[in-house]
PDB file with one MODEL, atoms N, CA, C and O in Angstrom:
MODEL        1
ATOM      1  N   UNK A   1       5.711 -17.721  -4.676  1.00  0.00           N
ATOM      2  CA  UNK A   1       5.977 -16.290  -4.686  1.00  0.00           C
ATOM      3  C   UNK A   1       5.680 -15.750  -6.076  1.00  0.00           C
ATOM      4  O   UNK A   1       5.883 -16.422  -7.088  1.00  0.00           O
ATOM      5  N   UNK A   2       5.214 -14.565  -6.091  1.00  0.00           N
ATOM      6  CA  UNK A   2       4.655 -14.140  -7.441  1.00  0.00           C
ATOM      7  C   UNK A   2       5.550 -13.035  -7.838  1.00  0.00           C
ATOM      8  O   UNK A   2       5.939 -12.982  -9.005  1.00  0.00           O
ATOM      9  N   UNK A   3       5.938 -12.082  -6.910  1.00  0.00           N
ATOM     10  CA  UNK A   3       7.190 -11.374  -7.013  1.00  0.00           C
ATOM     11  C   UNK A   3       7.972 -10.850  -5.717  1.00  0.00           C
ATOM     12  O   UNK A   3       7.564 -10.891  -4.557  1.00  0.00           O
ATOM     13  N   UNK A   4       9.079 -10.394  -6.143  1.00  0.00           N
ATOM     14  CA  UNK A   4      10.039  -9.791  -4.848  1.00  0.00           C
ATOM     15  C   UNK A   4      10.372  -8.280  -5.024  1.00  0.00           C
ATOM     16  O   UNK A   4      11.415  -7.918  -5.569  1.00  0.00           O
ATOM     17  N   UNK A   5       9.298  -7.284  -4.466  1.00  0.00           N
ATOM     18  CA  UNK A   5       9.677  -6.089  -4.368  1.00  0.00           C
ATOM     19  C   UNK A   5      10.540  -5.384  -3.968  1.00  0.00           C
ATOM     20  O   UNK A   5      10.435  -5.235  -2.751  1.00  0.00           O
ATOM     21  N   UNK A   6      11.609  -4.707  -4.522  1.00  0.00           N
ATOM     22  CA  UNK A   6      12.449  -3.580  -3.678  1.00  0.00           C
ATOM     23  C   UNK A   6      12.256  -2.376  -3.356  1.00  0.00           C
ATOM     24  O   UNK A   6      12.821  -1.538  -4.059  1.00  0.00           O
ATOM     25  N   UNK A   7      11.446  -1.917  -2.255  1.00  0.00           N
ATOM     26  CA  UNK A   7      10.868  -1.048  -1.668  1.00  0.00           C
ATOM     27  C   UNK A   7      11.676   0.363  -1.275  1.00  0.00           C
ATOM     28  O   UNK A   7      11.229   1.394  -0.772  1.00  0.00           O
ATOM     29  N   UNK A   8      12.799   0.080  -1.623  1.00  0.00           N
ATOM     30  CA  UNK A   8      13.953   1.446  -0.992  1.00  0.00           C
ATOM     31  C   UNK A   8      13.836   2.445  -2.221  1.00  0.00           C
ATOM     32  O   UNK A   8      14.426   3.507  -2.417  1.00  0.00           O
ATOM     33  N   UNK A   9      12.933   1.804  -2.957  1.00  0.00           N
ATOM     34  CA  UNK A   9      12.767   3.322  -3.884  1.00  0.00           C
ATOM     35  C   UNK A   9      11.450   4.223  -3.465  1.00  0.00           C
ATOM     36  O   UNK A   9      11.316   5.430  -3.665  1.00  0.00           O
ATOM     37  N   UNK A  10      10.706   3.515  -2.965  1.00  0.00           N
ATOM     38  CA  UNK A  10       9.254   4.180  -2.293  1.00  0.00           C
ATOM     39  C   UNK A  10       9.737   5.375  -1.349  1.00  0.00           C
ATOM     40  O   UNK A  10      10.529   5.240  -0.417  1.00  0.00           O
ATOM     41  N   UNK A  11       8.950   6.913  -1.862  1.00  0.00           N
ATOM     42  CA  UNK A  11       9.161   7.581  -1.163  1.00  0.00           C
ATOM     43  C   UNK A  11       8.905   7.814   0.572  1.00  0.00           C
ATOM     44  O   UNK A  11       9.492   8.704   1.188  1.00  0.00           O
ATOM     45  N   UNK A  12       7.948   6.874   1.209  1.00  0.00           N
ATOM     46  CA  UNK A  12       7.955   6.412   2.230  1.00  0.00           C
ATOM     47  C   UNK A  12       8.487   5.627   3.306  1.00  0.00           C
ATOM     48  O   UNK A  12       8.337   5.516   4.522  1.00  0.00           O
ATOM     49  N   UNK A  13       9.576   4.830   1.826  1.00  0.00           N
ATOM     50  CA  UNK A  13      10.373   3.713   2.764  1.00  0.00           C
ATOM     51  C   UNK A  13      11.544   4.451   3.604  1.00  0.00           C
ATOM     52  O   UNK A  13      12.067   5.516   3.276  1.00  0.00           O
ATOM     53  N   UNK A  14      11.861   3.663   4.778  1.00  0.00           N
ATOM     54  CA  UNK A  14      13.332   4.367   5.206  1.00  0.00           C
ATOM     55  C   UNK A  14      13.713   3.453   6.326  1.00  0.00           C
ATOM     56  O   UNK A  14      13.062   2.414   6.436  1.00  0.00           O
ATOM     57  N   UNK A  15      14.594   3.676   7.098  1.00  0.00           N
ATOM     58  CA  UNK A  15      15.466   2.843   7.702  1.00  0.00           C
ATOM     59  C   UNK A  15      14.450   2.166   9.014  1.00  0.00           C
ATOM     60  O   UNK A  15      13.799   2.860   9.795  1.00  0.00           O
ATOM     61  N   UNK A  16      14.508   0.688   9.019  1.00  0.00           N
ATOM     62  CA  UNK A  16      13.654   0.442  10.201  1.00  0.00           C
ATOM     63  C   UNK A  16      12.430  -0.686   9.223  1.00  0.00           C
ATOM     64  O   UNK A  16      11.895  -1.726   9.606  1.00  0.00           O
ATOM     65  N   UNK A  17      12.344  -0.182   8.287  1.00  0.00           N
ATOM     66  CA  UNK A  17      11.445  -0.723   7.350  1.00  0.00           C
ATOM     67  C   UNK A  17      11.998  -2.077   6.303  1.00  0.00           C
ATOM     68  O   UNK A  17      13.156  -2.093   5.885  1.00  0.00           O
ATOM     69  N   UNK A  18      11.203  -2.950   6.032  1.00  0.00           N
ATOM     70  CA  UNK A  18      12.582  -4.078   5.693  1.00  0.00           C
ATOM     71  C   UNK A  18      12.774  -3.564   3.886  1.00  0.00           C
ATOM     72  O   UNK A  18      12.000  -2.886   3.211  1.00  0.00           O
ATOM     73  N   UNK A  19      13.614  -3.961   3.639  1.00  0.00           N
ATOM     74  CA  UNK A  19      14.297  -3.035   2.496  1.00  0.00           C
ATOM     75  C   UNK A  19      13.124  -4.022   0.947  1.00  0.00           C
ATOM     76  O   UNK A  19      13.044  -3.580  -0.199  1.00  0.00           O
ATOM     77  N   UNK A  20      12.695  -4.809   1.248  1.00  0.00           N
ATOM     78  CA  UNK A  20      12.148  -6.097   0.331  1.00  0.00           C
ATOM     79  C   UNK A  20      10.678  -6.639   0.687  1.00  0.00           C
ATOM     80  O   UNK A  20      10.407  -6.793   1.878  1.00  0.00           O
ATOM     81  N   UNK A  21       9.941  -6.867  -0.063  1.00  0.00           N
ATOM     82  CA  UNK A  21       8.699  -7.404   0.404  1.00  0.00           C
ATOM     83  C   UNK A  21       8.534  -8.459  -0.829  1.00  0.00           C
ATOM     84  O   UNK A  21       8.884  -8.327  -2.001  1.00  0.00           O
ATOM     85  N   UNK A  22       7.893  -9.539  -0.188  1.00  0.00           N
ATOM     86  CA  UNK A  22       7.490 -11.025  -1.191  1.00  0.00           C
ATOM     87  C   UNK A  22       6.454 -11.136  -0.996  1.00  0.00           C
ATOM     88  O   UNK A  22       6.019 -11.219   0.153  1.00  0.00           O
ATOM     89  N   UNK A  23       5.243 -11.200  -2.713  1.00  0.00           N
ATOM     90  CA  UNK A  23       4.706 -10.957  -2.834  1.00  0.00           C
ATOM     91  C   UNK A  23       4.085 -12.518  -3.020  1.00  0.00           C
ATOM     92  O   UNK A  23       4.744 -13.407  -3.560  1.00  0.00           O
ATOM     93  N   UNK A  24       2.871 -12.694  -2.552  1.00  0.00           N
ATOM     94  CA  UNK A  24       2.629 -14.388  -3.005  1.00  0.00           C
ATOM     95  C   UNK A  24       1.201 -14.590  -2.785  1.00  0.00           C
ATOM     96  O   UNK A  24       0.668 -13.920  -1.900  1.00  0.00           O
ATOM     97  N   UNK A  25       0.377 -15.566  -3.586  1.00  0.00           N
ATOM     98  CA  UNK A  25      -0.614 -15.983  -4.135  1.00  0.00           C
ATOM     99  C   UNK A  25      -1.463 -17.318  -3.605  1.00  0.00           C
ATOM    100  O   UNK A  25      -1.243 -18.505  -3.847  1.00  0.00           O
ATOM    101  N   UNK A  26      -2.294 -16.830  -2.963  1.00  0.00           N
ATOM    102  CA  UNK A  26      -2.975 -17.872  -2.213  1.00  0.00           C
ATOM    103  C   UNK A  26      -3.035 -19.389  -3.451  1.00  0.00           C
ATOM    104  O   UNK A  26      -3.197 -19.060  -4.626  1.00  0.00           O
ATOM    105  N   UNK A  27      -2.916 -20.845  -3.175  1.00  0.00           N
ATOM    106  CA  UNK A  27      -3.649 -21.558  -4.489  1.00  0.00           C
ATOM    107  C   UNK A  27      -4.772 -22.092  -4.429  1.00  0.00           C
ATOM    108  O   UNK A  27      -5.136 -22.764  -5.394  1.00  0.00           O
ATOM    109  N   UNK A  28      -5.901 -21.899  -2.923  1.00  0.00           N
ATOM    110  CA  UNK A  28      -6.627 -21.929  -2.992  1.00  0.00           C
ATOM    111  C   UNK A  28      -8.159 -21.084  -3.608  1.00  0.00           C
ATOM    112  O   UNK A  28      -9.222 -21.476  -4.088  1.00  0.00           O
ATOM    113  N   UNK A  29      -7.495 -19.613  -3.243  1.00  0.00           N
ATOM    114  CA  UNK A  29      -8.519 -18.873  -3.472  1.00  0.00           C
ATOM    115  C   UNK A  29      -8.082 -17.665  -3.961  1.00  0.00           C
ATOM    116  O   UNK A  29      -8.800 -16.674  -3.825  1.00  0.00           O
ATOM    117  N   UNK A  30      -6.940 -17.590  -4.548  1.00  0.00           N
ATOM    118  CA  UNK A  30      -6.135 -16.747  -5.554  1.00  0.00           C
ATOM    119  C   UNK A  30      -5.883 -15.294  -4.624  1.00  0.00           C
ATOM    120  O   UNK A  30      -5.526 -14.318  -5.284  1.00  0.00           O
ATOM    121  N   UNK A  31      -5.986 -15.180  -3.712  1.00  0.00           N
ATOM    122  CA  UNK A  31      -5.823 -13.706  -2.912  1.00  0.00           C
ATOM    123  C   UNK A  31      -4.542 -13.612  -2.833  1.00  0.00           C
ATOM    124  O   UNK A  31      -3.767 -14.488  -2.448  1.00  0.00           O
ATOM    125  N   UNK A  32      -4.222 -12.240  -3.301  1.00  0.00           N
ATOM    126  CA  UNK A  32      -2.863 -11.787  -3.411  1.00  0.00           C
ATOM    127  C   UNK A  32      -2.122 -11.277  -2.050  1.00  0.00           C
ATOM    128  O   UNK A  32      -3.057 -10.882  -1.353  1.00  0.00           O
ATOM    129  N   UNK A  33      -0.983 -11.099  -1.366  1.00  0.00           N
ATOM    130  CA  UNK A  33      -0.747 -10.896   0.165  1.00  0.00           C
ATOM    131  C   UNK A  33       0.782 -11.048   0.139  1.00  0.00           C
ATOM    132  O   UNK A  33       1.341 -11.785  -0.675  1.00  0.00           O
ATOM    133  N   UNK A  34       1.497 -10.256   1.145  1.00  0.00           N
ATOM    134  CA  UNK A  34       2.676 -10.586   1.730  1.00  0.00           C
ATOM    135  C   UNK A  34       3.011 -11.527   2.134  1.00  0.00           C
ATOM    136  O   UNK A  34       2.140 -12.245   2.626  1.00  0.00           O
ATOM    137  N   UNK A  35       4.489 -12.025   2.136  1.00  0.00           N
ATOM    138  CA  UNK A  35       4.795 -12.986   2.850  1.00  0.00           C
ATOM    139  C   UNK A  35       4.467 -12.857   3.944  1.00  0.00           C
ATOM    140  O   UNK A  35       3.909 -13.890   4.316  1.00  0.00           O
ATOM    141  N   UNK A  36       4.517 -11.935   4.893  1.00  0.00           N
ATOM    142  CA  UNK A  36       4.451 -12.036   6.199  1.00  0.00           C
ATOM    143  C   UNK A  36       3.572 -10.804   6.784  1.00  0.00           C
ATOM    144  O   UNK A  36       3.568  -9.721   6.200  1.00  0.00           O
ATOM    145  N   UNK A  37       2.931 -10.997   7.804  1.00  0.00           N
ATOM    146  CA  UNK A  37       2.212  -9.833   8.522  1.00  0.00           C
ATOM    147  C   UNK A  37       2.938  -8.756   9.404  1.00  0.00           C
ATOM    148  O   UNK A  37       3.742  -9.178  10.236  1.00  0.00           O
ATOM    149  N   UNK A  38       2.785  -7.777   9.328  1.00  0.00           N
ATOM    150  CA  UNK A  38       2.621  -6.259  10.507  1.00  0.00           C
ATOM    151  C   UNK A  38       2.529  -6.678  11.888  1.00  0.00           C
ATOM    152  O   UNK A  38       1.481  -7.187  12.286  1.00  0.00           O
ATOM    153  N   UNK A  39       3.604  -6.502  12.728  1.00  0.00           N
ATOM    154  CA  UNK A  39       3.502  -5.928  14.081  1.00  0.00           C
ATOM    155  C   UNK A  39       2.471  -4.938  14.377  1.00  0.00           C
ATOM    156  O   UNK A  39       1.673  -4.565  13.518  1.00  0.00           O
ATOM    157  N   UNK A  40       2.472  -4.630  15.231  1.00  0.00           N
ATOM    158  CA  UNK A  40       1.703  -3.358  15.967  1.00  0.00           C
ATOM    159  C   UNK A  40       3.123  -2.141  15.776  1.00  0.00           C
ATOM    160  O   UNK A  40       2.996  -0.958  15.459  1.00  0.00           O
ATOM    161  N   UNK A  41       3.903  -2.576  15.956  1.00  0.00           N
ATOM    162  CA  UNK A  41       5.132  -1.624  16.016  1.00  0.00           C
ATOM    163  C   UNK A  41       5.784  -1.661  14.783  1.00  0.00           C
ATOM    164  O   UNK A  41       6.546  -0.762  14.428  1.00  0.00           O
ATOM    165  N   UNK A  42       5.444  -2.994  13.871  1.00  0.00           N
ATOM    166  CA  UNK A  42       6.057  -2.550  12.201  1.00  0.00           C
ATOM    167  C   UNK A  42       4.881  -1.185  11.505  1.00  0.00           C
ATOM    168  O   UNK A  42       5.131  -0.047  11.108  1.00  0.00           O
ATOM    169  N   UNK A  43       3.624  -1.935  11.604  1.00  0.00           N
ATOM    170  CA  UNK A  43       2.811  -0.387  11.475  1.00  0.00           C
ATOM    171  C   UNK A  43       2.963   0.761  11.796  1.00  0.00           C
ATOM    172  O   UNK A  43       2.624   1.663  11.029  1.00  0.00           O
ATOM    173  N   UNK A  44       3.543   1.027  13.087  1.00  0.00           N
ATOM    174  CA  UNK A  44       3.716   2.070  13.298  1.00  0.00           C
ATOM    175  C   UNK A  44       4.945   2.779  12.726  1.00  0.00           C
ATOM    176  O   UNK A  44       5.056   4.004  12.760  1.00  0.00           O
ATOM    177  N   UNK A  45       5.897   1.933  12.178  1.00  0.00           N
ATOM    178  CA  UNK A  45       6.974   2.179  11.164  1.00  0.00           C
ATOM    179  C   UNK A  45       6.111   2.562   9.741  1.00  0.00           C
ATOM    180  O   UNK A  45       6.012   3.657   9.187  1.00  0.00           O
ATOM    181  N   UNK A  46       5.658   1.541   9.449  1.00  0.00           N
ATOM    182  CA  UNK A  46       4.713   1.854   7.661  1.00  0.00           C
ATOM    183  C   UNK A  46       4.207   3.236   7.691  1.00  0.00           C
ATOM    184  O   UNK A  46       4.663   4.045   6.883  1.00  0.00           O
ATOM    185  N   UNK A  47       3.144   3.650   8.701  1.00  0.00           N
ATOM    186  CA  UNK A  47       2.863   5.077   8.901  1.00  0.00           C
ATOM    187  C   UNK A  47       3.207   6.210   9.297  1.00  0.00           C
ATOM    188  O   UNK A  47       2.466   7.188   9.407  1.00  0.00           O
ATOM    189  N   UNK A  48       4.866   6.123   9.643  1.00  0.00           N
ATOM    190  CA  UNK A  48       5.472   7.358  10.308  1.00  0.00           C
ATOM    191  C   UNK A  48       5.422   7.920   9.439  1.00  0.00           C
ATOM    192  O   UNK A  48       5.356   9.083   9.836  1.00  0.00           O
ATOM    193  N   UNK A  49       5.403   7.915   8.292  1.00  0.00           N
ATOM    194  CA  UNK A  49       6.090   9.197   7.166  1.00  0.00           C
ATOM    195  C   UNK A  49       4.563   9.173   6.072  1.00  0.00           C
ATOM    196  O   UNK A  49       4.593   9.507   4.888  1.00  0.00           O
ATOM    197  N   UNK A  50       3.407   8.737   6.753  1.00  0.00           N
ATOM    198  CA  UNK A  50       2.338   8.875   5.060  1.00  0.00           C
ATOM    199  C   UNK A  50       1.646  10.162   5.436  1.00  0.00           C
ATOM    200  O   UNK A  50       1.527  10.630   6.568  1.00  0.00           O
ATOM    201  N   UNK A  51       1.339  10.506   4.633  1.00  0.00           N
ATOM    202  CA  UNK A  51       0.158  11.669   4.492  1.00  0.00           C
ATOM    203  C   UNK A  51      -1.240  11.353   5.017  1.00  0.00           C
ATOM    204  O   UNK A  51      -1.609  10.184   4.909  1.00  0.00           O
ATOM    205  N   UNK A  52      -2.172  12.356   5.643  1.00  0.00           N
ATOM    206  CA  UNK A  52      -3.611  12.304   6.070  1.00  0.00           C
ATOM    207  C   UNK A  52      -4.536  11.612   5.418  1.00  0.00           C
ATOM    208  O   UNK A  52      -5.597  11.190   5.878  1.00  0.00           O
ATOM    209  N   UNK A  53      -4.120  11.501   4.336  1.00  0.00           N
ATOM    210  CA  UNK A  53      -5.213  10.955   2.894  1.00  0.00           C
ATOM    211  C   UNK A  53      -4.511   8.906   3.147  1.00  0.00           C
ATOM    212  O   UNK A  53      -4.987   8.100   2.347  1.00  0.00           O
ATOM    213  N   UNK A  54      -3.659   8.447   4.033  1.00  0.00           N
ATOM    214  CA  UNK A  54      -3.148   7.704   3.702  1.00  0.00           C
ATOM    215  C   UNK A  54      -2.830   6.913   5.201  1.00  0.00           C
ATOM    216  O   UNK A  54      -1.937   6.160   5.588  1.00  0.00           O
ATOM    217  N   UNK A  55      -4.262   7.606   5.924  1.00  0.00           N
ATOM    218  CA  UNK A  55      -4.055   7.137   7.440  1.00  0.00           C
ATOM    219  C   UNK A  55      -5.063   5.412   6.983  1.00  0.00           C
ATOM    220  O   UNK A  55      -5.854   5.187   6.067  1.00  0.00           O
ATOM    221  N   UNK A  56      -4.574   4.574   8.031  1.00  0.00           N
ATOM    222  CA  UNK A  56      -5.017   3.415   7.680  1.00  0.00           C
ATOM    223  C   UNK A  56      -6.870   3.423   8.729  1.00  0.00           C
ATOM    224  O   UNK A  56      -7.163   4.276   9.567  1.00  0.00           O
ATOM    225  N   UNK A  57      -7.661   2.394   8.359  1.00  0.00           N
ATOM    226  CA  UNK A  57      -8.751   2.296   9.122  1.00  0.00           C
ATOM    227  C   UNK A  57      -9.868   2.030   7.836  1.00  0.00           C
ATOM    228  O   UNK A  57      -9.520   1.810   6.676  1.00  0.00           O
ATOM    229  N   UNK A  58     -11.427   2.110   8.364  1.00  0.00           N
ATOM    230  CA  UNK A  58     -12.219   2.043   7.069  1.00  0.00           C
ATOM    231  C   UNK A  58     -12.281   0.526   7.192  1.00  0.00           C
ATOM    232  O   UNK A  58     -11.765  -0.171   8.065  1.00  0.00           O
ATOM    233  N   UNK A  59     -12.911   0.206   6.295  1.00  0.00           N
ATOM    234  CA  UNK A  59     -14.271  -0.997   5.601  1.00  0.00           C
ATOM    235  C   UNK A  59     -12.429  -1.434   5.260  1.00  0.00           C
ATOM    236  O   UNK A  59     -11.808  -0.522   4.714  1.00  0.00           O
ATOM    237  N   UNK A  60     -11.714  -2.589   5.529  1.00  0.00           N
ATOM    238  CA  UNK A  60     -11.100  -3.327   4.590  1.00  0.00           C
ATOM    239  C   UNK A  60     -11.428  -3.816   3.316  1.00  0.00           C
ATOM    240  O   UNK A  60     -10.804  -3.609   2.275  1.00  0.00           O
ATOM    241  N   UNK A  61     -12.508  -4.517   3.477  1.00  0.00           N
ATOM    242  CA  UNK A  61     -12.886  -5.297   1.986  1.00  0.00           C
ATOM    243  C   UNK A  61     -13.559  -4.379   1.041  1.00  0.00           C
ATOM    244  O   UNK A  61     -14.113  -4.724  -0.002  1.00  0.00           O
ATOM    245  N   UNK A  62     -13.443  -3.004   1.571  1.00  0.00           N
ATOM    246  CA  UNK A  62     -13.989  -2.233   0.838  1.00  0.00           C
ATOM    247  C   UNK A  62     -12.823  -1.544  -0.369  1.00  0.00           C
ATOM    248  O   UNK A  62     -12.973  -1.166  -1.531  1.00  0.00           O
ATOM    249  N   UNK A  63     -11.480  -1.610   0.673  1.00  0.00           N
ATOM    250  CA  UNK A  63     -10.280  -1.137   0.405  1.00  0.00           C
ATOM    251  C   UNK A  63      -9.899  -2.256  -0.536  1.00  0.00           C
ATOM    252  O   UNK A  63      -9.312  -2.170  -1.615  1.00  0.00           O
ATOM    253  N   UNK A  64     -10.368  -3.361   0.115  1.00  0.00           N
ATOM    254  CA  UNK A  64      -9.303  -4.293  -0.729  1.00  0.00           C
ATOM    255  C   UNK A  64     -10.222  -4.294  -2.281  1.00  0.00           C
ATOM    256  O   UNK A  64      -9.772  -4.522  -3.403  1.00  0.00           O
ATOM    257  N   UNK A  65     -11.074  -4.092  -2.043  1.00  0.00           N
ATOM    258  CA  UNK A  65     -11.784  -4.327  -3.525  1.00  0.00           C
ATOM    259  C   UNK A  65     -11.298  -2.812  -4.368  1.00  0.00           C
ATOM    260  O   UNK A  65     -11.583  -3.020  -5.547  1.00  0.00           O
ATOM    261  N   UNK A  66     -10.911  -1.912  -4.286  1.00  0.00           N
ATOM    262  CA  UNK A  66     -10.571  -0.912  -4.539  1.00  0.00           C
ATOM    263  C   UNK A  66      -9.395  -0.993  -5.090  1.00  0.00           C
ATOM    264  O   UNK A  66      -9.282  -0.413  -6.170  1.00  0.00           O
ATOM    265  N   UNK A  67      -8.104  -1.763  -4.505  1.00  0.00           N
ATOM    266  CA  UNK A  67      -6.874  -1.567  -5.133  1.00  0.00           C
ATOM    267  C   UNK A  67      -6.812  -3.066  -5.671  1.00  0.00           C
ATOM    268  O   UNK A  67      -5.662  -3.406  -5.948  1.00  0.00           O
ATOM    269  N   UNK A  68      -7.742  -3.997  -5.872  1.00  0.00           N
ATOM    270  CA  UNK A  68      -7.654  -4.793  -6.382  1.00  0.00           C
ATOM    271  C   UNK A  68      -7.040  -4.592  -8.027  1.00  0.00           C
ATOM    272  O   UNK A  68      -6.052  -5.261  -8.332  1.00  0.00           O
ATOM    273  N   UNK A  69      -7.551  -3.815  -8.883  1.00  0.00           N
ATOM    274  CA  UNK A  69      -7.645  -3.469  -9.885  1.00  0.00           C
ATOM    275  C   UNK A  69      -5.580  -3.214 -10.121  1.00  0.00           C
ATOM    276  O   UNK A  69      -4.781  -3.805 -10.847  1.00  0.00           O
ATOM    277  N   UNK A  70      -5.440  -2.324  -9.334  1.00  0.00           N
ATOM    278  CA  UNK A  70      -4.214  -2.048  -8.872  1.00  0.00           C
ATOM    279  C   UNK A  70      -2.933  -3.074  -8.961  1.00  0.00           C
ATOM    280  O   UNK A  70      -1.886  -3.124  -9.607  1.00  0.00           O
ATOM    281  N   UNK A  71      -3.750  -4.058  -7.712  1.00  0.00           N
ATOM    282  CA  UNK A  71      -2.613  -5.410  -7.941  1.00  0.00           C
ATOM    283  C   UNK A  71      -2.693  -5.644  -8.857  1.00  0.00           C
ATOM    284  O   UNK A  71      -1.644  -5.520  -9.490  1.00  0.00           O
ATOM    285  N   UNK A  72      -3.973  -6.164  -9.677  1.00  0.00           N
ATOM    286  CA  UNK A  72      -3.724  -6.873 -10.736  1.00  0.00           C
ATOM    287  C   UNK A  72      -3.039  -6.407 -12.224  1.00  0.00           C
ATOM    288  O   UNK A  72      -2.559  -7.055 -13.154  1.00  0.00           O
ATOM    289  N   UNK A  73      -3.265  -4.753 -11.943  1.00  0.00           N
ATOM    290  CA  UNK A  73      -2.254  -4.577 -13.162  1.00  0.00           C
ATOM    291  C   UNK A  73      -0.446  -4.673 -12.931  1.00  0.00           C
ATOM    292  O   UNK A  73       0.216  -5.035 -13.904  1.00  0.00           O
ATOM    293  N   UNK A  74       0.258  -4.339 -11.640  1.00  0.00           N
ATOM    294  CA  UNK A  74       1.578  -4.645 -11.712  1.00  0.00           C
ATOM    295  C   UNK A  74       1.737  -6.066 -11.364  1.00  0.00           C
ATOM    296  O   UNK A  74       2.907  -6.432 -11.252  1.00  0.00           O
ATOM    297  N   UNK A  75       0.612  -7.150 -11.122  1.00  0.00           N
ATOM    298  CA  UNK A  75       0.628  -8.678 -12.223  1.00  0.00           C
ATOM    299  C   UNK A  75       0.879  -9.126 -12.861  1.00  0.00           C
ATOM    300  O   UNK A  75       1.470 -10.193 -13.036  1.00  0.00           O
ATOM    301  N   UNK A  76       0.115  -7.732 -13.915  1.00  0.00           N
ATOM    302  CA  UNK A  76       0.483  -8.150 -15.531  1.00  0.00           C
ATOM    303  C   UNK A  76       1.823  -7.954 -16.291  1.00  0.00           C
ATOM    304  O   UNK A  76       2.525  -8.697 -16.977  1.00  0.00           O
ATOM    305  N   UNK A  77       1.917  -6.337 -15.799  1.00  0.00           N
ATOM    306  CA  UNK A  77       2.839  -6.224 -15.997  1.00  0.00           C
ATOM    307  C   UNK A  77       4.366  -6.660 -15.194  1.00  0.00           C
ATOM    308  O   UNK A  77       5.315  -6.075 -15.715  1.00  0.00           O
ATOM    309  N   UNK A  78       4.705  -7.463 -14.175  1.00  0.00           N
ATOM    310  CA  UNK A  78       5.685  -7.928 -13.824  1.00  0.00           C
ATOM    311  C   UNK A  78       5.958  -9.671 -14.242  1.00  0.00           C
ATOM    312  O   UNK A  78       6.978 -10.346 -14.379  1.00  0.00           O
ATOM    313  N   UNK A  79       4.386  -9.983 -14.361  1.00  0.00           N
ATOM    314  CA  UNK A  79       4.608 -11.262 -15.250  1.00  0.00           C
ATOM    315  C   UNK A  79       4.465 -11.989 -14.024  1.00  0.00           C
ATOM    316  O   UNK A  79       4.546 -13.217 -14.022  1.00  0.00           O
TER     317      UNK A  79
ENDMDL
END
């Protein structure tokens, strides 16, 4: 595990949603990821409350190369 987020400060989070997310590090091929995967019906929890700009879909690896930069700075800075 690389870190343990507390998500109840995210203006998106809210009841239904798990209050914590664990954050952890492939050791084969260093890809960063949740402990655990999305339902069809936890998604539909993650997206009840986001904005239009923040609907999910699109090129993944396009996305993921995009907030890559992202992970890797609260990396650095969480140590």
């Amino acid at each position: 595990m690389i870190v343990q987020a507390d998500c109840r400060g995210y203006v998106s989070w809210h009841e239904g949603l798990p209050p914590t997310l664990f954050w952890m590090r492939c050791t084969v091929c260093n890809h960063v990821h949740t402990e655990d995967y999305w339902t069809e019906k936890g998604l539909e929890q993650v997206f009840a409350h986001t904005h239009t700009g923040q609907a999910v879909g699109g090129n993944p690896d396009q996305k993921r190369q995009t907030w890559k930069p992202v992970v890797q700075n609260v990396l650095s800075v969480l140590g």
